[in-house]
C-alpha positions in Angstrom: 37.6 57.9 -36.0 34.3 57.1 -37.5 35.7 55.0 -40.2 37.4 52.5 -37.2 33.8 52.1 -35.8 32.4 51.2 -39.0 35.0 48.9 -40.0 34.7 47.5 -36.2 30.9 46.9 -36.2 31.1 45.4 -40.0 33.6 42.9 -38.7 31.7 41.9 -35.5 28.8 41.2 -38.2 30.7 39.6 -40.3 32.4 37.1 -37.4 29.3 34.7 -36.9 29.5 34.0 -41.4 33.8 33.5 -41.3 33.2 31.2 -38.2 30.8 29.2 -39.9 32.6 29.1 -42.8 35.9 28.0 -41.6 34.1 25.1 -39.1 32.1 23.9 -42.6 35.9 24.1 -44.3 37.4 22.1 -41.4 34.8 19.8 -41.4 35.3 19.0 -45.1 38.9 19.0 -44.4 38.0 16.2 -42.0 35.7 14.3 -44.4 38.3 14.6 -47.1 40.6 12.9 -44.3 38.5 10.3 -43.7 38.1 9.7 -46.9 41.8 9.2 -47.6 42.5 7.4 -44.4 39.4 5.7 -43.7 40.6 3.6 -40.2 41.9 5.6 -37.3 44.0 4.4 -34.7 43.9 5.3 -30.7 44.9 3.6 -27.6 41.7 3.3 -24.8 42.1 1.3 -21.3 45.6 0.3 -22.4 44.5 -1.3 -25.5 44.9 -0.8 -29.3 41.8 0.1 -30.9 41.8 -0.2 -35.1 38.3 1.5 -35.8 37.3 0.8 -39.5 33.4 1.5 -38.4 30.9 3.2 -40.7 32.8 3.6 -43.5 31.0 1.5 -46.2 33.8 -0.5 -46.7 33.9 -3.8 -49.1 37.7 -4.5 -48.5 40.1 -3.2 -45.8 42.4 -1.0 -47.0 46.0 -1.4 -46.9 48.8 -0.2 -44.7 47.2 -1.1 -41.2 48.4 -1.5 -37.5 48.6 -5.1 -37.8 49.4 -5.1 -34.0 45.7 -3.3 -33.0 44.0 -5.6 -30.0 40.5 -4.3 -30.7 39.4 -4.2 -34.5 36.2 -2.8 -35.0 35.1 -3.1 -38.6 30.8 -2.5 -37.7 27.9 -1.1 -39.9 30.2 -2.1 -43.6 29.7 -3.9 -46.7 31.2 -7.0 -45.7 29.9 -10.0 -47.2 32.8 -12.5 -46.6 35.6 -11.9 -43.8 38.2 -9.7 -45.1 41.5 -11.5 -46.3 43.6 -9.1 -44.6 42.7 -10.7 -41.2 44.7 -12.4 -41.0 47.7 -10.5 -40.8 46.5 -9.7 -37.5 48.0 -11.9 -34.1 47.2 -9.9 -31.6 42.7 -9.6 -32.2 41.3 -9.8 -28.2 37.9 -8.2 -30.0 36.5 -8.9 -33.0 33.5 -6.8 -34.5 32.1 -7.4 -37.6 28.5 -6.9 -36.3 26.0 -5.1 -39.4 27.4 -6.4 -42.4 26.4 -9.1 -44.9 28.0 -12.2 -43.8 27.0 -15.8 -43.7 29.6 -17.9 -44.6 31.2 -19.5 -41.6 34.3 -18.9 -39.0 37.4 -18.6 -41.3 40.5 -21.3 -40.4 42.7 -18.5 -39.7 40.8 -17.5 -36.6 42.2 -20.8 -34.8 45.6 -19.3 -34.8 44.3 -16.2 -32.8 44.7 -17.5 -29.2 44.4 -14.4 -27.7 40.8 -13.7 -29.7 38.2 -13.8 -26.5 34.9 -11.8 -28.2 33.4 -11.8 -31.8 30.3 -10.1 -32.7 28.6 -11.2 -35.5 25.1 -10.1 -34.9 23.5 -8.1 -37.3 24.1 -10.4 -40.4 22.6 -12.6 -42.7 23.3 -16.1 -40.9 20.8 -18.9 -41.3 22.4 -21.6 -40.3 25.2 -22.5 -38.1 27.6 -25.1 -38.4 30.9 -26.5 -37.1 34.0 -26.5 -39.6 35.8 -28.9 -37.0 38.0 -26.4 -36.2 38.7 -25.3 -32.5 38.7 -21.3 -31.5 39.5 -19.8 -28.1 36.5 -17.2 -28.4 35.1 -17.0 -24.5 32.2 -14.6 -26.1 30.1 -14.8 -28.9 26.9 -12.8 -30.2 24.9 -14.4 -33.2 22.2 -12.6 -32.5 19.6 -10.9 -35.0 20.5 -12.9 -37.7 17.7 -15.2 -39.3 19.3 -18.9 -38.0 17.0 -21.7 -37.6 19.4 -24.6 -37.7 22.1 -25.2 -35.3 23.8 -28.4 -36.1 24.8 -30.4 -32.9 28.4 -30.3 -33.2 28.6 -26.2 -33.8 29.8 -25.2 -30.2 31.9 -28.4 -29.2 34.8 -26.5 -31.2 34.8 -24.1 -28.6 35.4 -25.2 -25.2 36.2 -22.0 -23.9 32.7 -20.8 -24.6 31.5 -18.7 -21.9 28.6 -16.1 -23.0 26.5 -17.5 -26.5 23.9 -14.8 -27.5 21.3 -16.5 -30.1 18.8 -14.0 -29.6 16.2 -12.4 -32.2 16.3 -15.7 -34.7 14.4 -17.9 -35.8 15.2 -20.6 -33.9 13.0 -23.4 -32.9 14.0 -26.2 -31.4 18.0 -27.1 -30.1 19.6 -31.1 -30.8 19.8 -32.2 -26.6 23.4 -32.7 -26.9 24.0 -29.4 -28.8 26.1 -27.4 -25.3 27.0 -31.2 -24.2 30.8 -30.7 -24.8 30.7 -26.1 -24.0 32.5 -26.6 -20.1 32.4 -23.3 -19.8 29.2 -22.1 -21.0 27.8 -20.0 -18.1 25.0 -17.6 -20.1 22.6 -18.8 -22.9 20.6 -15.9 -24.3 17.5 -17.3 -26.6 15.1 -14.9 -26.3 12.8 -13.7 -28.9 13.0 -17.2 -31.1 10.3 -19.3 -32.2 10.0 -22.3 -29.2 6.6 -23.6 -28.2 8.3 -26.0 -25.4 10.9 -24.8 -23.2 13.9 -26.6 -25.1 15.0 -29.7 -23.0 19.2 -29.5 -23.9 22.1 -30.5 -21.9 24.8 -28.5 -20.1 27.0 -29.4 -17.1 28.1 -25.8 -16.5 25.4 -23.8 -17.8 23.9 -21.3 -14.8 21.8 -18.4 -16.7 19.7 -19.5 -19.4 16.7 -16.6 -21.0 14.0 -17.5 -23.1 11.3 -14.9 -23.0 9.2 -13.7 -25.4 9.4 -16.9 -27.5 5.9 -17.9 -27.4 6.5 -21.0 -25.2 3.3 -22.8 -23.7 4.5 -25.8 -22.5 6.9 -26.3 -19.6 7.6 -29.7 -19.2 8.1 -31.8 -16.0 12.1 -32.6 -16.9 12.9 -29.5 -19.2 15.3 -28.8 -16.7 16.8 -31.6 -15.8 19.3 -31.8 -17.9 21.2 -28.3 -16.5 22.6 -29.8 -13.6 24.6 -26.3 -12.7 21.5 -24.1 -13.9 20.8 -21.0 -11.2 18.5 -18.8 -13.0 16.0 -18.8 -15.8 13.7 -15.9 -17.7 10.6 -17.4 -19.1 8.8 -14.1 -19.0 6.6 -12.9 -21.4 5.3 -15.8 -22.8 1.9 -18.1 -23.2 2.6 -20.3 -19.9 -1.1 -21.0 -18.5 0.2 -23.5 -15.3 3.1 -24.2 -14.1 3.5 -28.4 -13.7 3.8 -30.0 -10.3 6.9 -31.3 -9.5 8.9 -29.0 -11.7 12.7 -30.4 -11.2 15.7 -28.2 -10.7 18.1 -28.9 -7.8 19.9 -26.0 -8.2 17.7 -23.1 -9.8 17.2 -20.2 -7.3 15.9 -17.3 -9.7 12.4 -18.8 -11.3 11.1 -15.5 -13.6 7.7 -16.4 -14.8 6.1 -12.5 -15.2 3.9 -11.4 -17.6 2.5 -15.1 -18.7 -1.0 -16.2 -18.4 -1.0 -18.2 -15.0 -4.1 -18.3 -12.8 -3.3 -21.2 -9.7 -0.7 -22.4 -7.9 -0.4 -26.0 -6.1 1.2 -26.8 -3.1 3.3 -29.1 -5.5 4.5 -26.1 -7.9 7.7 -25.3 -6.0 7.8 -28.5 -4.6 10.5 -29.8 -6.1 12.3 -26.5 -5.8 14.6 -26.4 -2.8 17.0 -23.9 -3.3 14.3 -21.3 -4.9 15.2 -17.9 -3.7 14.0 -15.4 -6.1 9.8 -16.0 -7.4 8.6 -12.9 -9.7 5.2 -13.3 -11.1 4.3 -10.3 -11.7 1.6 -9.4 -14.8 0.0 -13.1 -14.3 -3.8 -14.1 -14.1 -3.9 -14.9 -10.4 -7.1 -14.2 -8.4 -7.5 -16.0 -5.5 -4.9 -15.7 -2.7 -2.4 -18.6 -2.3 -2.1 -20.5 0.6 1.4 -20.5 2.2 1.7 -24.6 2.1 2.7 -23.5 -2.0 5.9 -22.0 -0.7 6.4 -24.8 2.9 9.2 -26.8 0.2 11.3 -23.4 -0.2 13.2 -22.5 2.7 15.1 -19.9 1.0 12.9 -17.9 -0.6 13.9 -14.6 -0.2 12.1 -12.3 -2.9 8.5 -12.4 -4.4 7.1 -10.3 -7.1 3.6 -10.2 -7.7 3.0 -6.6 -9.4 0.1 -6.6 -12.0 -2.4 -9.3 -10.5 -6.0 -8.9 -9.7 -6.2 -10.3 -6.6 -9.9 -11.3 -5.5 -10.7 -11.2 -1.5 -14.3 -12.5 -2.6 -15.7 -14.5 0.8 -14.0 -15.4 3.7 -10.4 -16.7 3.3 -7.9 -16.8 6.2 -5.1 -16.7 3.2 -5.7 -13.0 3.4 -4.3 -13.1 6.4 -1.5 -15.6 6.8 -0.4 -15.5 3.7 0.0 -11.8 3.9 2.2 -12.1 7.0 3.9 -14.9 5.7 5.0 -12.5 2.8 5.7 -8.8 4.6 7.1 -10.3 8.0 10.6 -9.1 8.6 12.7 -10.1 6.8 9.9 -9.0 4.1 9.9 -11.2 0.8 7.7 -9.0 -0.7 9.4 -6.5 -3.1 6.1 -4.7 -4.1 4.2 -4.3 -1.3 1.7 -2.1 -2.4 0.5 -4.7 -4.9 -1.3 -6.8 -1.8 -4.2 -5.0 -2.9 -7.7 -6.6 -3.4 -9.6 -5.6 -6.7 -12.6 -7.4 -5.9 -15.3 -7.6 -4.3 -16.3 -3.5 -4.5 -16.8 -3.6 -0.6 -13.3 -4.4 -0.1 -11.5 -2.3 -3.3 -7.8 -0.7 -3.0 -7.4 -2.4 0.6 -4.9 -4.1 1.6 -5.0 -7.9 2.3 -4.7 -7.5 5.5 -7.1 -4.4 5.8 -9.9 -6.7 3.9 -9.6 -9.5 6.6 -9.9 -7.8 9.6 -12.8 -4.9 8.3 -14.8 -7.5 6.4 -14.7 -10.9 8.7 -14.0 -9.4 11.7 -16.0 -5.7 11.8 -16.8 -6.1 16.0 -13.4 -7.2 17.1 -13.3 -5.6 20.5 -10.2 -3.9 21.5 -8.8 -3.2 25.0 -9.6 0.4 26.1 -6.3 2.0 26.9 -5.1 3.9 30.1 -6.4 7.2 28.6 -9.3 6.1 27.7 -10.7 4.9 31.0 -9.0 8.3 32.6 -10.5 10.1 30.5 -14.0 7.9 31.5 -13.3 8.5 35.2 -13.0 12.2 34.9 -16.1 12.8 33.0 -18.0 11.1 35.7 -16.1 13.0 39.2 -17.3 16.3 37.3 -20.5 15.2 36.8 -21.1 14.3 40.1 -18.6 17.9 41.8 -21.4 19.4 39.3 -24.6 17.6 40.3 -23.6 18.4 44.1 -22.6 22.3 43.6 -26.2 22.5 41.5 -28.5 21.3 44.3 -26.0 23.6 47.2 -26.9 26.7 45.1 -30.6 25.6 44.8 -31.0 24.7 48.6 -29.5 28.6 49.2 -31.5 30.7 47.2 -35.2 28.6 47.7 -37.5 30.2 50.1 -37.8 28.8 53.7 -40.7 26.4 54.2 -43.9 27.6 55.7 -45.2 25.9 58.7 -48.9 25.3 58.4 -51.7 26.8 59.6 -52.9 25.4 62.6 -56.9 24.8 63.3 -58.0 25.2 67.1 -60.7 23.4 68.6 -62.4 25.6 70.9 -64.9 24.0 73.3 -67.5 26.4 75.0 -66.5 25.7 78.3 -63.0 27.5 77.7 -60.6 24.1 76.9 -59.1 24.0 73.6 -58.9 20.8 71.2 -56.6 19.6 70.1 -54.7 21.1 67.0 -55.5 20.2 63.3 -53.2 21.0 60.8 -54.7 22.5 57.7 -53.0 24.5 54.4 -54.2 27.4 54.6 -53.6 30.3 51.5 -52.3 33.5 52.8 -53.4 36.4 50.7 -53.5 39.4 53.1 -50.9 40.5 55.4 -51.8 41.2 59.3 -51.0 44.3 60.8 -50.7 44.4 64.8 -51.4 47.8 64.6 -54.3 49.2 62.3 -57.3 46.6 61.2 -57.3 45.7 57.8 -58.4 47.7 54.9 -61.5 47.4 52.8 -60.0 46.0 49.7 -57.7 43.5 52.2 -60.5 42.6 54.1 -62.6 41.5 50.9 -59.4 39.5 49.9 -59.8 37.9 53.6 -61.2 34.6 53.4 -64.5 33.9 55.3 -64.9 32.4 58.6 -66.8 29.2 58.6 -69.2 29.9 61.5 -70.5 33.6 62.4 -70.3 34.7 65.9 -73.6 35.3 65.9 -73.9 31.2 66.3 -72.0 31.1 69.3 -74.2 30.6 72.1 -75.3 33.4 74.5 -74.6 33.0 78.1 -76.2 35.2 80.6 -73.9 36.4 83.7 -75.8 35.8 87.2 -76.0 39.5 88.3 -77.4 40.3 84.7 -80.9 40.3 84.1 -82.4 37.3 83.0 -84.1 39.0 80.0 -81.2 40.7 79.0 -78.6 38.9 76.7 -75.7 39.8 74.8 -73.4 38.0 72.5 -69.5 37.7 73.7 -66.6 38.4 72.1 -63.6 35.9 71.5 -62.5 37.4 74.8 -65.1 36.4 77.2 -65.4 33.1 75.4 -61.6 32.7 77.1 -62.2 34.2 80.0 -63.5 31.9 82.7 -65.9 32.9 85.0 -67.9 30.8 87.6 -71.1 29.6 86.3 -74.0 28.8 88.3 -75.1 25.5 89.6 -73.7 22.8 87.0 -75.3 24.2 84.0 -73.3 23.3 81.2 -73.7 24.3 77.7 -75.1 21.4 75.4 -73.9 22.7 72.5 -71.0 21.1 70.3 -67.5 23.3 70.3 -67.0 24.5 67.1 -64.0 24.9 64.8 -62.5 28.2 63.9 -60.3 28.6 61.2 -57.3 31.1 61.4 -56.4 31.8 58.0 -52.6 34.0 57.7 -51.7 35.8 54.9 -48.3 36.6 54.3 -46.8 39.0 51.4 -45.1 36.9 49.5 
C-alpha cells in the first residue's frame, strides 16, 4: 500500500517534466515539418491560401498548389520574382512584401487577369518604371521602399488602378501627367516623402489624395486644380504657415490642415471652397478668434476641429461671441467643444468664449428678477411690517398709564379760586387719608412756597380788636360776612399741591 503512494506521488512530480518534454518534442517534430515542407496550404473565406511566409526562402520549392488564389511569399530572401510564378493562373493576391527586390513587374503577370492586389512594400525599389506592359492589378502598395523617380508613363499600364500606396520614399516631386491615363485611381497615399510644394498632378478620377508629414510649405493657388473628382485631402503635419486666398477645389469637402504652423485666416481662405464640409485645424498657431465672414462661402460645413490652439480673448471682440454661436448652435459644427477655451489674457484663463464675453465686456448686464424672487421680496416686507405692528401692540400693553399733571390753584383771599395752572410736579411720598405722614416722609415732602404764617390775619367782628389769630386753609374757604366793604389789599397767592405717588 505504501509503495502505490510513493509510486503515485513520484509520478504526479514527474508529470510537469514528461509534459514539457513531449510539447518541446512535438514542437521539434513541427519544426522538422516545416523544414521539410516549408509552404502550407488552407482554405480561409472560401479562398486558397499558399503561405510560403517567413521561411527564408531564395527559391520556391517544388511540388506546389498551383491552383492557390492567395500566395503569400512575405519576410524571404527574394531578390528577383521567383520563376515558378508563373505556373500560377489563378493569383487574386500577391505578397512579396520584405524581400530584396527591385527589378520591375515580370511579363508573366499580364496573363494573370484575375490578379487584383500586389504588395511590394518593404523592398529595395528606387525607381519605378513602365515595361509597356498592361496588368489588371486594382491595388498596389510600393510603399517603404527608397523610390525617388517615377517615370510618367509607370501607371498608364494599369487602368484598372484603384488604391496606389507610395508612402515612406523618397519621393519629391510627380511628372503632371504621371495619373493622367489611371481612370480608376480613387486613393493616392504619399505621405512621409520629401515634397516642399503640394505636387500639382492630374487625375480625372482621383477622390482621396494624403500627403502629410512631407515637409511641404507651400500650397499653391492651383495645386488642386488639376483633380477635378478630388473629395478629401490630408496635409497634416507639415510646415504650412498660411493658407492662400482663393484656394481652388470645386469638389473637395474634407480640407485636413492639423498640426501645421498657421496663425490667420481671411475671409477669402475658403472662399473658393463651396462644397467644404469637413475643416480640422487642430495643433495650429491660431490666436485671435476668427470672424464668421471666413466660413459665409461654405454652406456645407458641417464639422470643425480646432483642438490644440491657444486662443487669445485679449480686448474686446464680438467674435467671441458670434463666432462661438456660429460654431456650437444646433446642429453643432464643433467636434471639440471644450477647446473654445481662452488662454489669454490671465483674467479671462480656462473660460469659455462665450463665458469671457459676457464676464469681461458685459460684468453689469442686468437680468430680470424672476417670479420667486419678487415673492420672496414681498414676503420679507408683510412680516416686517405683521412684526413692526405686533412690537408696538405689546409695548402700548405693558407701559404704565400716563399721569395727569399736577394742577396749581390760584387762591384769592376773598375765597374765589384762579384759574388752574398746570405744573409737573415730582411725586416722592405717598398720601395717606388716614394717618399724617411720617418724619422721614415728611422730610422727603417738598416745601411749600409761601408759609401760612404770610397769609394775612383777619379779625372776626365779635372778636376783640386786639386779638388776632392766624386761619387755617379752612377758614380761608369758608365765607363769612365781612364788615363794611373792607377788602383785603393783598395779592392772592399761589399754592402748590405737590402728590407723591409710589411708583
Amino acid at each position: 500500500m505504501a509503495s502505490d503512494v510513493i509510486l503515485t506521488a513520484l509520478l504526479l512530480w514527474l508529470m510537469p517534466a514528461l509534459l514539457s518534454a513531449g510539447v518541446v518534442k512535438r514542437q521539434a517534430e513541427d519544426e522538422q515539418d516545416l523544414e521539410d515542407q516549408p509552404c502550407r496550404t488552407y482554405t480561409l473565406n472560401g479562398l486558397l491560401h499558399l503561405d510560403c511566409a517567413n521561411r527564408g526562402l531564395k527559391d520556391l520549392p517544388d511540388d506546389l498548389d498551383y491552383s492557390a488564389q492567395v500566395l503569400l511569399l512575405s519576410n524571404n530572401n527574394f531578390r528577383t520574382f521567383p520563376p515558378q510564378l508563373q505556373n500560377f493562373s489563378r493569383v487574386e493576391t500577391l505578397d512579396l512584401s520584405r524581400n530584396y527586390l527591385s527589378h520591375t513587374i515580370p511579363n508573366y503577370l499580364q496573363d494573370w487577369d484575375t490578379l487584383q492586389t500586389l504588395n511590394l512594400s518593404n523592398n529595395l525599389y528606387d525607381t519605378w518604371i513602365s515595361n509597356g506592359r498592361k496588368y489588371s492589378i486594382r491595388n498596389l502598395d510600393l510603399s517603404k521602399n527608397k523610390i525617388n523617380a517615377i517615370d510618367d508613363r509607370s501607371f498608364t499600364t494599369m487602368p484598372n488602378l484603384h488604391f496606389l500606396d507610395l508612402s515612406e520614399n523618397r519621393i519629391n516631386d510627380l511628372p503632371p501627367g504621371v495619373f493622367s491615363e489611371a481612370h480608376n485611381l480613387d486613393s493616392l497615399i504619399l505621405s512621409r516623402n520629401y515634397f516642399s510644394d503640394v505636387p500639382a498632378f492630374q487625375s480625372p478620377s482621383l477622390r482621396s489624395l494624403h500627403l502629410s508629414s512631407c515637409q511641404i510649405a507651400n500650397l499653391n493657388v492651383d495645386s488642386l486644380i488639376g483633380m477635378g473628382s478630388l473629395v478629401e485631402i490630408d496635409l497634416s503635419i507639415n510646415q504650412l504657415e498660411e493658407i492662400p486666398d482663393n484656394l481652388a477645389s470645386y469638389t473637395l469637402q474634407e480640407l485636413n490642415l492639423s498640426y501645421n504652423s498657421i496663425n490667420s485666416l481671411t475671409d477669402s481662405s475658403f472662399s473658393s471652397l463651396p462644397h467644404l464640409a469637413v475643416l480640422d485645424l487642430r495643433g495650429n498657431e491660431f490666436r485671435d478668434v476668427w470672424s464668421t465672414s471666413h466660413f459665409s462661402s461654405n454652406p456645407f460645413l458641417r464639422e470643425v476641429y480646432v483642438k490644440g490652439n491657444r486662443w487669445s480673448c485679449e480686448g474686446f471682440s464680438v467674435n467671441l461671441l458670434l463666432t462661438y454661436e456660429f460654431l456650437t448652435k444646433e446642429p453643432s459644427k464643433i467636434v471639440d467643444r471644450e477647446s473654445l477655451i481662452c488662454y489669454t489674457p490671465s483674467n479671462v484663463t480656462q473660460l469659455s468664449w462665450q463665458q469671457a464675453y459676457i464676464r469681461t465686456w458685459h460684468p453689469v448686464e442686468v437680468s430680470t428678477p424672476s417670479f420667486t424672487t419678487i415673492a420672496l421680496m414681498v414676503g420679507v416686507i408683510i412680516g416686517i411690517v405683521i412684526t413692526s405692528c405686533v412690537c408696538r401692540g405689546l409695548v402700548a400693553v405693558t407701559s404704565e398709564p400716563s399721569r395727569p399733571p399736577p394742577e396749581t390753584t390760584q387762591l384769592n383771599l376773598n375765597g374765589s379760586a384762579g384759574q388752574p395752572r398746570v405744573e409737573s410736579v415730582i411725586l416722592r411720598v405717598p398720601l395717606r387719608e388716614d394717618l399724617p405722614p411720617t418724619y422721614d416722609e415728611a422730610l422727603l415732602m417738598p416745601r411749600l412756597n409761601s408759609s401760612f404764617h404770610s397769609l394775612p390775619d383777619f379779625v372776626d367782628e365779635e372778636e376783640p380788636r386786639n386779638y388776632r389769630r392766624s386761619r387755617s386753609i379752612g377758614d380761608l374757604t369758608e365765607h363769612r360776612p365781612r364788615l363794611g366793604d373792607r377788602r383785603s389789599m393783598r395779592r392772592p397767592i399761589e399754592i402748590h399741591t405737590r402728590i407723591a405717588i409710589d411708583e
